[in-house]
C-alpha positions as CSV (number, residue, x, y, z in Angstrom):
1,X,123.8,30.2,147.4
2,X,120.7,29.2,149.1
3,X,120.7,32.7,150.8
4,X,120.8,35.0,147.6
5,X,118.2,32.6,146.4
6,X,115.7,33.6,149.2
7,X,116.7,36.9,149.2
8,X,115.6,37.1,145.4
9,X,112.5,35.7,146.1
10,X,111.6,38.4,148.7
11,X,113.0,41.2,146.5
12,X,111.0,39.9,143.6
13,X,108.0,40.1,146.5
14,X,108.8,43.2,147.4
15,X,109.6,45.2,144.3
16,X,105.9,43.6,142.9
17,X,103.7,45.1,146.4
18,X,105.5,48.7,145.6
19,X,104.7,48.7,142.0
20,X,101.0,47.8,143.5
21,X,101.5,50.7,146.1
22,X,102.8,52.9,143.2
23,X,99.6,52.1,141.0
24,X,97.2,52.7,144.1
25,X,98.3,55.7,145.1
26,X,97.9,57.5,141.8
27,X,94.5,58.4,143.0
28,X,95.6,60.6,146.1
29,X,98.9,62.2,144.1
30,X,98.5,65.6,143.1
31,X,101.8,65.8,141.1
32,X,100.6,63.8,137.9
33,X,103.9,64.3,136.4
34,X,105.9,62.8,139.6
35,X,103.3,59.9,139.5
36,X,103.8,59.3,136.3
37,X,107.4,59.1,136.1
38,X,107.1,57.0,139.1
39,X,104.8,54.4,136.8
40,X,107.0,54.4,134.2
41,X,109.9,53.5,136.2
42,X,108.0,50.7,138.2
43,X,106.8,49.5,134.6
44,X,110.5,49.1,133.4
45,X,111.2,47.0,136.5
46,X,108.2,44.9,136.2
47,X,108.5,43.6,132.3
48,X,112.0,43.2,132.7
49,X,113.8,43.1,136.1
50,X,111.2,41.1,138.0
51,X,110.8,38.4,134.9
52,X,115.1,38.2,134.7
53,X,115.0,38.0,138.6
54,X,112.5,35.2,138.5
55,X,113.6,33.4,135.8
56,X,117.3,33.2,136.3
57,X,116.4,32.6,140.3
58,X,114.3,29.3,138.6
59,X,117.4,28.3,137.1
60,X,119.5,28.5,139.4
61,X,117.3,26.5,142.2
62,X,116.7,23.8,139.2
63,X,120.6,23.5,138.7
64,X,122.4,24.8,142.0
65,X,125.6,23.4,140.8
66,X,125.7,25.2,137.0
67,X,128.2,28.3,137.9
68,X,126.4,30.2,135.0
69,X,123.0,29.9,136.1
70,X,123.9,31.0,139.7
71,X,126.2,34.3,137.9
72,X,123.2,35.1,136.4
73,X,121.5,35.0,139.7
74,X,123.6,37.1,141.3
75,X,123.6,39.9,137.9
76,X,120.1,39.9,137.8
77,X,120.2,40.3,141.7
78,X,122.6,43.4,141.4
79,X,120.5,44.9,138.2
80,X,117.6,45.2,140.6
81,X,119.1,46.9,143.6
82,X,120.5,49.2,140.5
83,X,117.2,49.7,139.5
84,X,115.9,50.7,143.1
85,X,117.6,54.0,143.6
86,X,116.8,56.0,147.0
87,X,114.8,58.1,144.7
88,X,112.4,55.3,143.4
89,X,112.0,54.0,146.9
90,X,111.1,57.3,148.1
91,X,108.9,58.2,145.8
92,X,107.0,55.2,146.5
93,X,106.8,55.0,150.2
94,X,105.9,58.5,149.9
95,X,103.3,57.6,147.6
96,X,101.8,55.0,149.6
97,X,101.9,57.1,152.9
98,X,99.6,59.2,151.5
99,X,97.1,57.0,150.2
100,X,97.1,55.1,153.4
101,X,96.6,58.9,155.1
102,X,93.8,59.5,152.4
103,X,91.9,56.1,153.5
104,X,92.4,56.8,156.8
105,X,90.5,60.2,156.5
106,X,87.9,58.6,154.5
107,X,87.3,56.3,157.6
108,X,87.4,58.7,159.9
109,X,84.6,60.6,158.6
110,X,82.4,57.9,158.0
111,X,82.8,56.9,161.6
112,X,81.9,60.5,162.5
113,X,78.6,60.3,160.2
114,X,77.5,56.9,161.5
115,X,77.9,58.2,164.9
């Protein structure tokens, strides 16, 4: 059990830095109507997936031999890789490629105006 309880903590990690990279790169994305599909999906997953995730990943570390605290553990487990469809991810990365793309242009010319 003590490896589906790392592996929550890292997906609870994870799934908060692309929420972050979802918010940031609203800036850069010219399709306000992706983007915003995009936030409300990463809003579902972070007032109720995440909390479920952490909180029954709590429970189950503070009583590692209660069979319903590690169940729950493992369903809140599966309800986030549910949540993360190919599409979400996608969406995403794609997201936060192009913001990183954007700052990287941005650097690029002020390099080229201090020189």
């Amino acid at each position: 059990m003590f490896c589906a309880q790392q592996a929550s903590k890292h997906a609870a990690s994870a799934a908060t830095q692309l929420i972050n990279a979802a918010g940031g790169a609203g800036r850069s994305n010219r399709n306000q109507s992706s983007h915003q599909q995009l936030m409300t999906q990463c809003k579902a997953v972070a007032d109720d997936v995440i909390p479920r995730l952490v909180h029954s990943l709590r429970a189950s570390m503070q009583n590692p031999d209660n069979q319903n605290a590690q169940l729950a553990l493992l369903t809140a487990a599966q309800d986030m890789l549910q949540v993360f469809t190919a599409h979400t991810l996608y969406s995403v990365v794609s997201s936060a490629i192009t913001l990183t793309r954007k700052h990287v242009r941005q650097s690029v010319m002020i390099l080229k105006i201090t020189w």
